[in-house]
C-alpha angles and dihedrals in degrees: 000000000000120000108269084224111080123220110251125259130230090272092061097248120139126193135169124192094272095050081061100046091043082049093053094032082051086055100044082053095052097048097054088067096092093046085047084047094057095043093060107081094204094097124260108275092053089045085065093046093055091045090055091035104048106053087049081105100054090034091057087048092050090042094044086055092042093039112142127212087251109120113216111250140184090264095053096035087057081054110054087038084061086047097048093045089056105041087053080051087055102046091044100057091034094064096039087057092045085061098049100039141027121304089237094045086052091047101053098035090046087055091048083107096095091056093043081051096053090047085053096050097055093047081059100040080049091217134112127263123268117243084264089048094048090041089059099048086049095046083046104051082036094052097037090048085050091056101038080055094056089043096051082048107050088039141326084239095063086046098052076045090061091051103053085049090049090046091051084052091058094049083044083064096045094048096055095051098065086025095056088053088050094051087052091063099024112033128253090264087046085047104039080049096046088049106049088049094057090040091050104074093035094065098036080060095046083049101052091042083048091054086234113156107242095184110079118247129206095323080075119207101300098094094036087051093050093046091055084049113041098048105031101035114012089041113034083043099053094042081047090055093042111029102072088059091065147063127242097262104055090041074051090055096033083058091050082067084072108058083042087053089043085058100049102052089040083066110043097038098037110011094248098168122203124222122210078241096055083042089054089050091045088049090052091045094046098048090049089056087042084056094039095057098043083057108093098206086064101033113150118204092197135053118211110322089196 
């Protein structure tokens, strides 16, 4: 019987069999979020207060036991209020476009982050990109231009829907940016709790500007409460546990399980079919994530938190 601890590589990483089921099990969590999303009837922007809202409880607990002798300063605090704004930014446009499109094409457009991050990274490095790099950015607006095609084709509705999930995509980016310098002084658990609670207030008032209800119908608590759980506590625990044992390009194909789940469960609960031409979209868009996450100016130590 082998040891269940690999060697490491030449990179430094170090897995065992249960960093990479708790890697794929983090994922599945994570894309059962816009399934989750559709199933609460309390409209999609309070569906994302009460996912950010909820967990605080267990968040301060995790962060109490992970707390670092890093005081919070003004300087961090600025940061984490940038990372909260925009991750409310995030969630709220992320859930409006899973209403209104199909659950794949949310999950990969709402993980277009990474790519939007390597981009960035090459405007600050002021360089241009490698032939992988290049490669990405070309297999991304190919394969996004592939699927805003099919959308504009099935509805306007479903294209609108893309954007909202692209444009989530673009706040992801931008929340990862402040909230990657906080981790570094207090700590993911510290972060993660910091951001919910300045999140928090911010969509419970886009929801109530928007006329949303924010208290659940007749669908009850349960899918609101699995959502809380799956994707702020289940998901983002079990990615904080794996994530650091692997490179980039192995965390890039584990998140490529998400958008296959999406789809799946598009098509059995609602009928969502998928064309070769929309498989050809989602293959583009999946390879340039795969490259975005395996270039270390870019490299994103998260996957979707959402």
């Amino acid at each position: 019987m082998t040891s269940a601890t690999a060697s490491p590589d030449k990179n430094g990483f170090q897995a065992s069999a249960w960093h990479f089921a708790a890697l794929l099990a983090g994922n599945f969590a994570l894309a059962l979020g816009p399934w989750l999303v559709r199933l609460a009837d309390t409209g999609p922007v309070s569906a994302a207060f009460w996912r950010v809202l909820l967990p605080v409880p267990v968040l301060a607990f995790l962060a109490w036991r992970g707390r670092t002798p890093k005081p919070l300063d003004r300087r961090l605090a600025l940061l984490v209020l940038m990372a909260g704004m925009f991750f409310a930014f995030d969630l709220a446009s992320w859930h409006i476009g899973i209403e209104r499109t199909r659950l794949a094409n949310a999950t990969l457009f709402g993980n277009a982050g990474a790519v939007i991050l390597m981009i960035w990274g090459l405007i600050a490095a002021r360089r241009a990109p490698s032939s992988k790099e290049a490669a990405g950015v070309l297999a991304a607006l190919s394969g996004g231009t592939i699927l805003l095609g099919r959308s504009l084709e099935i509805s306007a509705s479903t294209f609108i829907g893309d954007l909202f999930c692209l444009a989530a995509g673009l706040f992801y980016a931008f929340y990862l940016l402040p909230a990657q310098k906080a981790r570094g002084a207090l700590g993911q658990w510290t972060v993660l709790l910091l951001v919910c609670l300045s999140a928090s207030p911010l969509l419970l008032a886009m929801a109530l500007a928007s006329g949303e209800p924010v208290w659940p119908g007749a669908a009850g608590w349960s899918p609101i409460l699995i959502l809380a759980l799956s994707s702020q506590i289940v998901g983002q625990g079990l990615l904080v546990f794996s994530l650091r044992h692997f490179s980039p390009l192995v965390i890039g194909m584990a998140l490529l399980t998400q958008p296959a789940l999406a789809g799946l469960v598009g098509w059995l609960a609602f009928g969502e079919t998928l064309l070769p031409l929309d498989l050809v979209g989602m293959g583009l868009v999946a390879a340039a994530l795969v490259l975005a996450k395996g270039t270390p100016p870019a490299r994103v130590p998260n996957a979707r938190s959402g």
